[in-house]
Phi, psi and omega in degrees: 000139168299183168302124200328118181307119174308335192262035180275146172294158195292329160204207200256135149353136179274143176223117159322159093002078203271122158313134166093015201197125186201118182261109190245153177233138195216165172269113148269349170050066165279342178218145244250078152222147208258074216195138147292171194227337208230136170234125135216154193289097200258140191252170187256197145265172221035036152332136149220158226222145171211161206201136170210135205239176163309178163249356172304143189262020171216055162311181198243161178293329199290292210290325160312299188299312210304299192323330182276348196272352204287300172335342158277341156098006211208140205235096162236013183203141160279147192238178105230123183237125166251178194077349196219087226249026136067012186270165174065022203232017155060254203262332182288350188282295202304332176292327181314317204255346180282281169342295185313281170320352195225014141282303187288334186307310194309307188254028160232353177040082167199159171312147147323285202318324169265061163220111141305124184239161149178143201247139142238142195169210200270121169302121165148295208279121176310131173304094235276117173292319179306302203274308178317280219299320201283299172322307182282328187303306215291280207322294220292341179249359141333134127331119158335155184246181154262186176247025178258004134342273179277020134265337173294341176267333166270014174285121171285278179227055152292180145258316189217145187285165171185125192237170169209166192213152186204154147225173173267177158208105228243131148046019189096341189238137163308100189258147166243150164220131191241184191187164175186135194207135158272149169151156208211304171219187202024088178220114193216158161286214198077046208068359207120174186210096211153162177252122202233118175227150199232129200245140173222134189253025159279157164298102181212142180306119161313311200279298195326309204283355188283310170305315200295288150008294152302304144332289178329275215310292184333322171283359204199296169299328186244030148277330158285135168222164149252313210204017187058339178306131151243155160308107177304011182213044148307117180200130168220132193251091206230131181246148210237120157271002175043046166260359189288352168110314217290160170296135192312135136270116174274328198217157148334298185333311165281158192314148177054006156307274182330327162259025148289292201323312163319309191282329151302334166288328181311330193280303187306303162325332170262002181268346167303313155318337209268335204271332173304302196268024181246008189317116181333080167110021199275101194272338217214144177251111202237141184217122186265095192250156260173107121212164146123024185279148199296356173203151168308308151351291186286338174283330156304317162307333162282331187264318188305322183320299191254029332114294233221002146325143160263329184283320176309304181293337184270324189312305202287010197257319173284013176033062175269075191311047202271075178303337159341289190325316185293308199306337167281001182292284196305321188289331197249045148265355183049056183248168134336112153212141179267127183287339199269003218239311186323084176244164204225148163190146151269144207009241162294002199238117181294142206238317183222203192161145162039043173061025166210178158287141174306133175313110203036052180304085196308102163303314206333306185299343188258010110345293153299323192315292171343321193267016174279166178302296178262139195234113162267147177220147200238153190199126206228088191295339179086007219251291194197219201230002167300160167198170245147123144231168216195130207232118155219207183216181196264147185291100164246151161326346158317288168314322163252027168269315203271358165250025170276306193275004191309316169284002188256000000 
């Protein structure tokens, strides 16, 4: 990994120990580095598993198997290959992720179908099937790993591993969930842009967890950007092994739904953050709340816009009060806005109102605000009660050394 992301946490999490779920790491040399590259994951049986993948319309053979398999609803081992996103390689990816899948089945005497894959790395390039076979011989006689371990191997141009952890309380008994996810760049919504997986030893219903998952993702993976790109090998995954004991969740309805569903978004929120403050070249962690917009929709839509600004994101890198920029944000989103309507603040400080700059508008305090790490900016249209936030970072030459030099 390269030098550390300034906005990285000091250090990687404690993540509980999930029953049913033991994580390995192995070299498979998809790429001429002295690093593992393959983590893989073994599930217990009656796993069960829900997913949401890109919307890109050049998805990878990974992001395809998974879409068929999630809908059977059952798990029992994860694949993550790095260096290599197996995207773009037509009938050889797809021979690829088959090899894969039926190698693992083989040593686990289970269906193809409850193995999950997925690659991230340079698009183009076939996946070497001999070194994945080589890799899992490695993975299946490996030691359990930890999981700060196993987020460090499915890492690209990360900086830093990264993980999170959150629990519940299902029926009187306590569930944990850990979660670990990569990304760095080509990071946009349309879920988001990472490989994100997430383990629970609660009892759940495939289809409930599959609602819950989503929901979640709306709220938090697909909040995000770096660089507006999304990714052809987008996926996040969450496997429920049902050993924590607690009564099984089928519906919202039952008693202690509501705090999974909390404690998944929480999970899923802080790995979004996390993927955010690792953004390519990233100084500032920025956060764009939308309200009084005529629909939450549109108000999302406005904070990507200026989310996804290069003039907004290098202002905020040159720690520039330059508020104009949003207001051209806001203006090219082709959403509802009145500019007379229109108010703006940075961090705490109202900057602009009614279509003017405020009556004895000081910069100096939103000046400091810039020169900190986390920078919020506020947009408040006048219009009706949509409202939105959405996390991205700030542009810097960072960003474009390393995806000048990326295949090299």
């Amino acid at each position: 990994m390269t030098e550390c992301s300034p906005l990285a946490p000091s250090a990687f999490p404690q993540l509980p120990a999930i029953a049913g779920v033991t994580p390995h790491v192995a070299r498979a040399r998809y790429k001429v580095w002295d690093r593992c590259d393959l983590t893989y994951v073994e599930l217990s049986e009656g796993t069960a598993v829900a997913g949401v993948t890109t919307q890109s319309k050049c998805p990878s053979p990974e992001v395809e198997w998974c879409r068929d398999a999630i809908p059977l609803g059952a798990a029992r081992a994860l694949v993550v290959n790095a260096g290599n996103a197996n995207a773009f390689t037509g009938h050889r990816g797809r021979a690829a992720v088959e090899a894969i899948a039926a190698k693992v089945a083989n040593h686990l005497d289970c269906k193809p179908s409850d193995i999950f894959v997925s690659s991230t790395g340079v698009i183009g390039v076939p996946l070497p099937v001999e070194k994945a076979e080589a890799g899992l011989e490695a993975a299946f006689a490996a030691a359990a790993c930890s999981w700060e371990d196993a987020a460090l191997t499915i890492g690209t141009t990360d900086t830093y591993p990264k993980g999170a952890h959150a629990s519940a309380m299902i029926g009187g008994q306590r569930v944990e969930l850990a979660g670990i996810i990569k990304g760095s760049g080509m990071v946009a919504p349309d879920m988001a842009t990472m490989l994100g997986y997430i383990f629970t030893d609660a009892a759940i219903a495939p289809g409930l967890l599959q609602s819950m998952l989503s929901a979640a993702n709306r709220q938090t993976f697909s909040c995000i950007t770096v660089d507006s790109d999304t990714s052809t090998s987008d996926t996040v995954l969450a496997f429920a092994t049902g050993k924590a004991g607690n009564p099984p969740l089928g519906s919202m309805d039952d008693p202690g739904a509501d705090a999974f569903q909390a404690a998944l978004t929480d999970l899923c929120r802080q790995l979004a953050h996390l993927v955010v403050r690792d953004g390519e070249g990233a100084s500032k962690f920025i956060e764009i709340s939308v309200e009084g917009a005529e629909s939450d929709a549109s108000a999302h839509r406005i904070a990507l816009s200026i989310a996804n600004s290069p003039l907004v994101k290098t202002a905020i890198a040159g720690e520039d009060a330059n508020w104009g920029r949003v207001v051209m944000a806001v203006g090219k989103a082709g959403e509802p806005a009145d500019r007379d309507r229109l108010s703006i603040r940075f961090g705490s400080t109202q900057v602009a109102t009614g279509g003017l700059a405020v009556k004895g508008y000081d910069e100096a305090p939103v000046a400091a605000h810039l020169k900190g790490q986390d920078i919020r900016i506020g947009v408040d249209l006048g219009l009706g009660n949509g409202q939105a936030t959405v996390w991205t970072c700030d542009l810097t030459h960072g960003y474009i050394s390393i995806n000048a030099d990326y295949r090299s």
